[in-house]
N, C-alpha and C positions, 0 to 999 in steps of 0.2 A: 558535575562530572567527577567519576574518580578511578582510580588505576593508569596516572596517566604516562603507559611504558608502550603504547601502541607503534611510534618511532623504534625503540630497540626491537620489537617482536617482531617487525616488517625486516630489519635490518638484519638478524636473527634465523631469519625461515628462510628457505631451499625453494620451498613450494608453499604456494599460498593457496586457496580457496576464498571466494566471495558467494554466498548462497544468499539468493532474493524469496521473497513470500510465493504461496502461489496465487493463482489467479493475481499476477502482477497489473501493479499501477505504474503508474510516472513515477512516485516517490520511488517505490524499491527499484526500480528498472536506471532510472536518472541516476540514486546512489550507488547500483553495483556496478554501473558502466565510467561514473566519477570516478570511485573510489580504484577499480582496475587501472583506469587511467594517470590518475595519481599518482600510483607506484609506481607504475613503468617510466614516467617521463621523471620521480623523482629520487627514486634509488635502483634503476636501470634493469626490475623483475616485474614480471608476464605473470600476474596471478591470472585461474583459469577462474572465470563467470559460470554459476548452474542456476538453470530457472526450474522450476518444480512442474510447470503447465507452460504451456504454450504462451506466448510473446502477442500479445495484442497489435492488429495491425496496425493501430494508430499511431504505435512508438518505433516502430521501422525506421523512421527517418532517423533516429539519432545512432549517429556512425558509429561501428563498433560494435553494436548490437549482436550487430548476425555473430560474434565470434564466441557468445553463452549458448554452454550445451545444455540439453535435458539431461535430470535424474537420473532416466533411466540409459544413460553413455556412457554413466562412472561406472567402477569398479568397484564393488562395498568392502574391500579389503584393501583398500586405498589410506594411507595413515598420511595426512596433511600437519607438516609443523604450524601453519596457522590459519584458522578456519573465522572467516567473519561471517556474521548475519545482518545483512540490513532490512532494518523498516521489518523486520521480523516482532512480533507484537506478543508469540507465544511458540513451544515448539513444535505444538501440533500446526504452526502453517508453512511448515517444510516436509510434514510427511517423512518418509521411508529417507529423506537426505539426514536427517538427527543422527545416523549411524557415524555420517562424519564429522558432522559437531562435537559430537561423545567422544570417539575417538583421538580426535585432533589433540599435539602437543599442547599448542595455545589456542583456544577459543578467545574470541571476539565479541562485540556486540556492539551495533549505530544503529539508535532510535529514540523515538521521540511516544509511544506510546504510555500513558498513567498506568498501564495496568503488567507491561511488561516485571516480571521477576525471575527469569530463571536465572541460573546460576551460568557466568564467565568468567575467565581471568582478567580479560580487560571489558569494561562496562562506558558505554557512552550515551546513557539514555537520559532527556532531556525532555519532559514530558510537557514544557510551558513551548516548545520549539513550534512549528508552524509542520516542519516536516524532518522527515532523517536528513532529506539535501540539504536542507538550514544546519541541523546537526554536525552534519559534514563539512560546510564551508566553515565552522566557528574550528574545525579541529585542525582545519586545512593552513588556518591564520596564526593556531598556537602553535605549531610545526616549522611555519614557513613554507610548507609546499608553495610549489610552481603551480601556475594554473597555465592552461591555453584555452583554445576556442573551444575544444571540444567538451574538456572539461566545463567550462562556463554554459555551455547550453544544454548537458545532459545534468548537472545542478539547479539550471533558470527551468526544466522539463519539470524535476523532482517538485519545488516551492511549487510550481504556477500550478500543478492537477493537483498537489493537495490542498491549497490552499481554493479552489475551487475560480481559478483564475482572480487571484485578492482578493474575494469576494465573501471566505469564511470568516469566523468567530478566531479562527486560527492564525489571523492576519494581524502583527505587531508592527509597529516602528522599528522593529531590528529587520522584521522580515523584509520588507520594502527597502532598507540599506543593504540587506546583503542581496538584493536582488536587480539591483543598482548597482555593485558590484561588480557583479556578473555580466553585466550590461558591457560593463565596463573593459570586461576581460575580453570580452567578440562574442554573449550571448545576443541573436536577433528575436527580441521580442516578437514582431508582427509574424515572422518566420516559424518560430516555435507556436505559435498560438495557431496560426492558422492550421497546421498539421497537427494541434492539437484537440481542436475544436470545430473546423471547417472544413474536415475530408468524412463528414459520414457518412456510407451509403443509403441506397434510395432504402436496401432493405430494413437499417440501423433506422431509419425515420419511421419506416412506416410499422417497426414492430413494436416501438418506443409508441407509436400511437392507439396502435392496439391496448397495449396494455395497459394503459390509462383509461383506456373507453370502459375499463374495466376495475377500475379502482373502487374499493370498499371504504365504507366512513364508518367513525363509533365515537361517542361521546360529543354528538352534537358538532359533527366534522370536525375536534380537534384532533383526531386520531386517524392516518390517513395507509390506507396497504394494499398490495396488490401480492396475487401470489400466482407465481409464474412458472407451469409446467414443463417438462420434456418436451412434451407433445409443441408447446407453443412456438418454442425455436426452433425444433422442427421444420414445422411447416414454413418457416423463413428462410431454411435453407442456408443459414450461415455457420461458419465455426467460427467469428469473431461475439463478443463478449457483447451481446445487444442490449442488456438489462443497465450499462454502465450509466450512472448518474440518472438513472430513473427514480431511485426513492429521493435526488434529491430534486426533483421535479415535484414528487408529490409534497415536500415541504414549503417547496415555494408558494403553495397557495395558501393565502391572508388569514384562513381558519382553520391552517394546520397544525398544530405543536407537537406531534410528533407522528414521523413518517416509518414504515418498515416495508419494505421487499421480500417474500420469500422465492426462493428461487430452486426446485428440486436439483438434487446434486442427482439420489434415486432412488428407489422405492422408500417411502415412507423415510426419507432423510432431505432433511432442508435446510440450506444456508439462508442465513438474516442478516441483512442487513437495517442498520435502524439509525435514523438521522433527528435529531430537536433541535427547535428553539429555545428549551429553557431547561427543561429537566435533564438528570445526568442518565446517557440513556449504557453509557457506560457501566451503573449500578444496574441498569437494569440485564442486560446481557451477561453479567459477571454470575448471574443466578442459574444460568446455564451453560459455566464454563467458560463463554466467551470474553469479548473485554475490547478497549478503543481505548476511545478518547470521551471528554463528556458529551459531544453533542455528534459524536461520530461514532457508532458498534457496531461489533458483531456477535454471530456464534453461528453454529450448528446445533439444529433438533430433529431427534430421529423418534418421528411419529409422523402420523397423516396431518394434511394439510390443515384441515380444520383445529386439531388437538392443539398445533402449534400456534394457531392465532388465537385459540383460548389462551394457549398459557402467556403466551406474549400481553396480551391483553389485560390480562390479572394483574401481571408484574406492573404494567404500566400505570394501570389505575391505582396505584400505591401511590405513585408519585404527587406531588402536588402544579396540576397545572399553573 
């Protein structure tokens, strides 16, 4: 970590801002509703929350929530003394919100992505970390912040969905103590999990099963994809996020080493997601702009379906399984 003036810059600013990714997770969502919390109970200022897309209904439960507005409620003439991003990984996944970043007196920055490099004033990216909320608790300890209950379960929210319920590559011995922690503060594990993992609809099941019924193999099933239409969600009839933890379903299977999702955003434009067991699939999405972690990427490609799993497919086969 370095620039470490985050304490004066909060202490400093009038008006704050916290901006999460879009298509949020638990981490960005856990860390912008902690870290809003944080300030208000520990130097007695209301920074305002903005989400880029729509609020997953899975994360409704952690309190506080409802009170981040969408992009499109601000004012782009709006000049913010200090603008954080968390779990933001690059600036194109805040979209049309970078006008306030730019702007801003002090820019910020809490994360834990390798491939993160734009430019802040203050920088907290830890890319051995599990999640931004781990990131967050380690800053929250060199400070002294206070914690309370809500804080501790919108931090145990962030670790426990990136960390894939402890179950990733991304899972340390630090992680599991600061999540114990947390425990400790009034997060309810059993509580948070099951709202996190055991409320999904009949439609969330049965689209997840569709789309598998439909999964494509290459390279003697180590290479495992599906790629998932407009048309498909559609027909599901949902506006919650149905494809979530589907590429990591197609990695779970014993002859997989690396999995990828496409997913049309729209015409001839598709987000990727792409999951390994061994190779850095990180390198491989950085060839299209994208970027993660090593066994966790993305990016965007703006071509047809098919062009896109060729090119994906080259870059992979570079690799060495």
């Amino acid at each position: 970590m370095e620039n470490l003036n985050l304490d004066d810059s909060i202490k400093a600013s009038k008006n704050i801002l916290i901006i999460s990714h879009v298509n949020p997770d638990g981490d960005t969502l856990g860390s912008m509703l902690a870290l809003r919390d944080f300030i208000q109970l520990n130097y007695k200022k209301r920074p305002e929350m903005m989400v880029i897309s729509k609020i997953p209904k899975m994360y409704e439960f952690l309190n506080g929530l409802k009170d981040a507005k969408h992009l499109t409620q601000y004012d782009n003439s709006m000049v913010y003394d200090l603008v954080i991003l968390v779990d933001v990984a690059a600036l194109d996944r805040i979209f049309n919100a970078q006008i306030f970043f730019e702007k801003a007196k002090i820019r910020a920055c809490i994360d834990h992505h390798k491939t993160n490099n734009y430019k802040a004033d203050i920088r907290f990216v830890k890319d051995e970390a599990s999640s931004t909320g781990e990131v967050l608790c380690e800053i929250a300890e060199n400070y002294g912040w206070k914690f309370d209950e809500k804080i501790a379960e919108a931090l145990y929210t962030a670790i426990l969905t990136d960390t894939g319920g402890f179950r990733f590559d991304n899972t340390r011995a630090l992680t599991l103590k600061t999540a114990s922690k947390l425990i400790a503060q009034g997060a309810k594990p059993q509580w948070i999990y099951k709202n996190c993992y055991e409320k999904k609809s009949k439609n969330f099941v049965m689209f997840q099963a569709y789309c598998l019924n439909k999964a494509e193999f290459a390279e003697n099933d180590k290479i495992a994809y599906i790629t998932v239409y407009k048309k498909d969600i559609e027909k599901f009839a949902s506006e919650d996020d149905l494809t979530e933890g589907l590429v990591e379903k197609l990695r779970s299977m014993e002859s997989t080493e690396v999995a990828f999702l496409l997913k049309e955003i729209d015409n001839k434009m598709f987000k990727v997601s792409m999951r390994s067991k061994n190779i850095d699939v990180a390198e491989v999405t950085s060839v299209f702009n994208g970027g993660g972690h090593k066994f966790a990427a993305g990016c965007v490609l703006k071509c047809s379906a098919e062009d896109c799993v060729k090119k994906l497919l080259t870059e992979i086969r570079k690799q060495e399984f």
